[in-house]
Structures are given as C-alpha cells and as structure tokens.
MDAnalysis code that builds the backbone (N, CA, C; Angstrom):
import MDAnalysis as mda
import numpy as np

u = mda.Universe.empty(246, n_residues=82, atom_resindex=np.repeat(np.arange(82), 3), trajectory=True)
u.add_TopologyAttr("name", ["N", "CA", "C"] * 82)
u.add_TopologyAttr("resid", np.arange(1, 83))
u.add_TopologyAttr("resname", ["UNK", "UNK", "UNK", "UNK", "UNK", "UNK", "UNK", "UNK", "UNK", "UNK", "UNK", "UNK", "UNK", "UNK", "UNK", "UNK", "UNK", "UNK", "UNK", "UNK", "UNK", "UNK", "UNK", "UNK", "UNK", "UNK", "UNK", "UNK", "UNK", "UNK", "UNK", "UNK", "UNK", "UNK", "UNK", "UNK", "UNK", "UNK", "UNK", "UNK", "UNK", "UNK", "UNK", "UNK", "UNK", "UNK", "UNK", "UNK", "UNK", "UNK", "UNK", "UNK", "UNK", "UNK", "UNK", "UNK", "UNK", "UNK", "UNK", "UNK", "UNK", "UNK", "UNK", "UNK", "UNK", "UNK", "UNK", "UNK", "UNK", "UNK", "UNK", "UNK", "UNK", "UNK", "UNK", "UNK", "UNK", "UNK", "UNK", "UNK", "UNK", "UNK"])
u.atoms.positions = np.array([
    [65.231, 143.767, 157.012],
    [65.654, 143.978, 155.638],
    [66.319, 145.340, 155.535],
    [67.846, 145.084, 155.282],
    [68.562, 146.660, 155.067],
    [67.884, 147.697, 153.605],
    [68.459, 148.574, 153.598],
    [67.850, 149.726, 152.800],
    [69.019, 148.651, 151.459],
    [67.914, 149.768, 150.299],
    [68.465, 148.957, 148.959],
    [69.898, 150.398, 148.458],
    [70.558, 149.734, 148.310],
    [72.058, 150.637, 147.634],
    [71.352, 151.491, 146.383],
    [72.126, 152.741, 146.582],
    [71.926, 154.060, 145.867],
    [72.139, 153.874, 144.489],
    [71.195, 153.764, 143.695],
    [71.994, 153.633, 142.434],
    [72.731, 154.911, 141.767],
    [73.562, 154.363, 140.865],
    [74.760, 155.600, 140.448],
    [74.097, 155.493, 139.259],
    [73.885, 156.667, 138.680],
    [73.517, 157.047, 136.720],
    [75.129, 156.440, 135.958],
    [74.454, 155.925, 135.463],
    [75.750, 155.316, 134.240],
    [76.387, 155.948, 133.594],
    [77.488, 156.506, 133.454],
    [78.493, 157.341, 132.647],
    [78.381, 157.042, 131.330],
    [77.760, 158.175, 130.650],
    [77.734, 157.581, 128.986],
    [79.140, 158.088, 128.615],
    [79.250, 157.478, 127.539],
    [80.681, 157.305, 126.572],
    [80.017, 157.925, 125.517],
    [80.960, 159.295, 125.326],
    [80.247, 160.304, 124.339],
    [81.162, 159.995, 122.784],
    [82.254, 159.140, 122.644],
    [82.729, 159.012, 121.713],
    [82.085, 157.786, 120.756],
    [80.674, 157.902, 121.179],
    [79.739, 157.023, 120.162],
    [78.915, 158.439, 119.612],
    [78.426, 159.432, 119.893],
    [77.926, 160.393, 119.970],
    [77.629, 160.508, 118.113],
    [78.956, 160.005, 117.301],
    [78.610, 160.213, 115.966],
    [77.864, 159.113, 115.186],
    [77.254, 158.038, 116.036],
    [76.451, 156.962, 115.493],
    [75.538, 157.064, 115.760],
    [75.078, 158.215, 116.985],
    [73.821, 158.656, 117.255],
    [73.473, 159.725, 115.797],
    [74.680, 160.632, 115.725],
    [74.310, 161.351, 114.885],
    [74.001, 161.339, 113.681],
    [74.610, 159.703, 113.157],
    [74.184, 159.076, 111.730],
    [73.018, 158.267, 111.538],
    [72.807, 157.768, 112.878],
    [70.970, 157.519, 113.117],
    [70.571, 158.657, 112.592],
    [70.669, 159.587, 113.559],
    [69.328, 160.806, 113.207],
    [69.327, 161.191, 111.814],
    [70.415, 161.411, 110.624],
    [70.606, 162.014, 109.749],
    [69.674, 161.000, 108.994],
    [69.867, 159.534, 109.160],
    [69.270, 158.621, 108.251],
    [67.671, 158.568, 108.619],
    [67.579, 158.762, 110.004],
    [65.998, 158.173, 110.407],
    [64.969, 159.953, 109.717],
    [65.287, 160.579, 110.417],
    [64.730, 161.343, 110.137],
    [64.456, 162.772, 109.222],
    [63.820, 163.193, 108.489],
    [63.264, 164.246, 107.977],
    [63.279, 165.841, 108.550],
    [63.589, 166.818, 108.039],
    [63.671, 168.191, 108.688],
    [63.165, 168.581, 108.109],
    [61.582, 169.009, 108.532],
    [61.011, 170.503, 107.911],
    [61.439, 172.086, 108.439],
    [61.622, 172.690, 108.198],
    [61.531, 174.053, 108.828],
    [60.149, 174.824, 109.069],
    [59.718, 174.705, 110.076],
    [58.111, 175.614, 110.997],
    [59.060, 176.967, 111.507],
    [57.933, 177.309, 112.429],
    [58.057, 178.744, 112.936],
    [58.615, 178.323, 113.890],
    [58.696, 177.313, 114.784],
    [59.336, 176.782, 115.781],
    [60.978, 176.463, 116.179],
    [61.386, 175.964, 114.451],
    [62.892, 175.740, 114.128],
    [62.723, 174.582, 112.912],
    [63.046, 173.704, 113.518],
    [62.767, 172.208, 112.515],
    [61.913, 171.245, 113.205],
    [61.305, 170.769, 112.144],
    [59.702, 169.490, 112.766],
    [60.580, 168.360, 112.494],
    [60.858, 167.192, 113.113],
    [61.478, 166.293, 112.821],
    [60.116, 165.004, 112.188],
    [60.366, 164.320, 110.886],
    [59.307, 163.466, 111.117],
    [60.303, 161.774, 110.536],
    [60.093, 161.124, 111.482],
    [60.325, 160.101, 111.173],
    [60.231, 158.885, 109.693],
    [60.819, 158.689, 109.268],
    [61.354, 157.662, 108.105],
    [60.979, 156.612, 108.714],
    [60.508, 155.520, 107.851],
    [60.630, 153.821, 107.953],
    [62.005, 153.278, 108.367],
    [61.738, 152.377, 109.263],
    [62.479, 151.408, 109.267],
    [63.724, 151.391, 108.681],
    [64.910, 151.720, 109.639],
    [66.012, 151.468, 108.603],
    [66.540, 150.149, 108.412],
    [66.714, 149.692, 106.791],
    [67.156, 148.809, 106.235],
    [68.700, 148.561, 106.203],
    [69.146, 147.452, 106.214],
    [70.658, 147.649, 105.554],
    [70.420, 147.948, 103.983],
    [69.754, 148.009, 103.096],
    [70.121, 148.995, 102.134],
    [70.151, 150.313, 102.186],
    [69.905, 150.730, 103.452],
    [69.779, 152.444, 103.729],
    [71.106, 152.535, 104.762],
    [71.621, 151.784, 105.013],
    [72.611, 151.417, 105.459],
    [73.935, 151.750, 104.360],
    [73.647, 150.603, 103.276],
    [75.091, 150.738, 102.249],
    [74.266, 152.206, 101.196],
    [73.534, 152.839, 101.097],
    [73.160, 153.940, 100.118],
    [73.857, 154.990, 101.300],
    [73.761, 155.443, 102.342],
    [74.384, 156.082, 103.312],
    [76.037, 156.152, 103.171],
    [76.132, 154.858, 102.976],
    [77.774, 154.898, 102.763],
    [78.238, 154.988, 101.756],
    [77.687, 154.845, 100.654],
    [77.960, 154.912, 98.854],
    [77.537, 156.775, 99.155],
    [77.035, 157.792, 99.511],
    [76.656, 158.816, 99.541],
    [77.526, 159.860, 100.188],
    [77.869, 158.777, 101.726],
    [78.900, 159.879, 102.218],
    [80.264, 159.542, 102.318],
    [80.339, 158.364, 101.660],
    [82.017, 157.939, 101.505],
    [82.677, 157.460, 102.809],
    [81.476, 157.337, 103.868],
    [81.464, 156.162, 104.940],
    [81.684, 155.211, 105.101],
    [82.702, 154.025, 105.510],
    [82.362, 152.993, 105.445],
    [82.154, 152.663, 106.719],
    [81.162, 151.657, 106.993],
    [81.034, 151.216, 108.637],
    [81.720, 149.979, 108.707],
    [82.328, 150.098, 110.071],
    [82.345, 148.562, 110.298],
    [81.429, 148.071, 110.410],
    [81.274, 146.695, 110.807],
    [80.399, 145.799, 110.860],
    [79.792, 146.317, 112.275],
    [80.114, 146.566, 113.250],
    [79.826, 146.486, 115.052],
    [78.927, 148.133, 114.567],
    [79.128, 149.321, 113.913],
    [78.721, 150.373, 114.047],
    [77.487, 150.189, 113.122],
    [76.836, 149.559, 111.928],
    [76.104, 148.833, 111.232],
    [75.205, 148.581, 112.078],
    [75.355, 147.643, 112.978],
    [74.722, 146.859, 113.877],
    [74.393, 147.451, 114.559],
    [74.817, 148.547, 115.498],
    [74.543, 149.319, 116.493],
    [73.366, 150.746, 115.708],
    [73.687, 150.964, 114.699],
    [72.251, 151.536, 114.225],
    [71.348, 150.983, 114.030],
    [71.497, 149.644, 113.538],
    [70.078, 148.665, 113.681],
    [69.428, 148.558, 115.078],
    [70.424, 148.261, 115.661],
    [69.665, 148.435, 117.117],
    [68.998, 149.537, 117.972],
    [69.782, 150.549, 117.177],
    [69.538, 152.180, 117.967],
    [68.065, 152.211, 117.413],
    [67.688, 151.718, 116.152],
    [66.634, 152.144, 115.304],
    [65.548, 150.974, 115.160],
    [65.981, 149.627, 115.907],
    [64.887, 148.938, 116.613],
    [64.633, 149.258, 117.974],
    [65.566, 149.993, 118.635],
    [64.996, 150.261, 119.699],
    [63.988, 151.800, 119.671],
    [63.972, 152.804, 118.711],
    [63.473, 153.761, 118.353],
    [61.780, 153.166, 118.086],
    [62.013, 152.019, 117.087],
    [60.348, 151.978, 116.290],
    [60.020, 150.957, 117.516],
    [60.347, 150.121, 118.320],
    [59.531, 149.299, 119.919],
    [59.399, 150.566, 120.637],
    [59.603, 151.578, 120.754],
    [59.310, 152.414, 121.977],
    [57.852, 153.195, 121.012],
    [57.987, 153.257, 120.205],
    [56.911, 153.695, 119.063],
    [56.053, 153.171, 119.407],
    [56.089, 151.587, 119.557],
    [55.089, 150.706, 119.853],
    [55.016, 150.678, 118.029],
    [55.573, 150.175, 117.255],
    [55.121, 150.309, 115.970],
    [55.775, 148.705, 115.739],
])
C-alpha cells in the first residue's frame, strides 16, 4: 500500500470576506471589558433579521448571499452543539 498524497490547504477566496463580516455584525453583540470587546452571541438568525438588516443598512442581498449567511450561521449554532 503506497503512502497517501499530501494534502494541499484550500485557497480561501477573500472576496466573500464581507458576508463573513455581515454575519458577525448581525450574530453578535460587543461589550467593551478590560480586555477589548466580549463578543456574546444572538439567536438564531432569521430571515426577518435578514430583511431588518437590509431595511437598516440600505443593503440589498441577493438571494445566493441570504443563503450563505443562513448557512454560515447554521453552521455557527451545530458547532455550538445548540
């Protein structure tokens, strides 16, 4: 049995980078500690937290970037185990 092939790390594509960043703005909470900021997690994002996001920041999503925060943010609360 030959040796198993090297795996290569996957090249992320940083021009999603701002759907990460509209996750975080929506999922989570900023306190300020002595530390910097405490991040604490929000419920479940809804598609009504979805269209209040976009009525707020004059966002509109497509449909595929919508979706891809739902997923970013079901995959957030399964790693929770929640």
């Amino acid at each position: 049995m030959g040796a198993l092939p090297e795996e290569k790390e996957p090249e992320l594509d940083f021009s999603l980078t701002y759907l990460v960043n509209i996750f975080k703005t929506m999922k989570f909470s900023r306190i300020r500690n002595d530390d910097g900021f405490l991040l604490i997690a929000r419920d479940v994002i809804k598609w009504n937290d979805i269209n209040a996001y976009s009525e707020l920041s004059g966002y509109t999503f497509a449909p595929w970037e919508a979706e891809t925060i739902m997923s970013i943010d079901g995959i957030f609360t399964y790693s929770r185990g929640e």
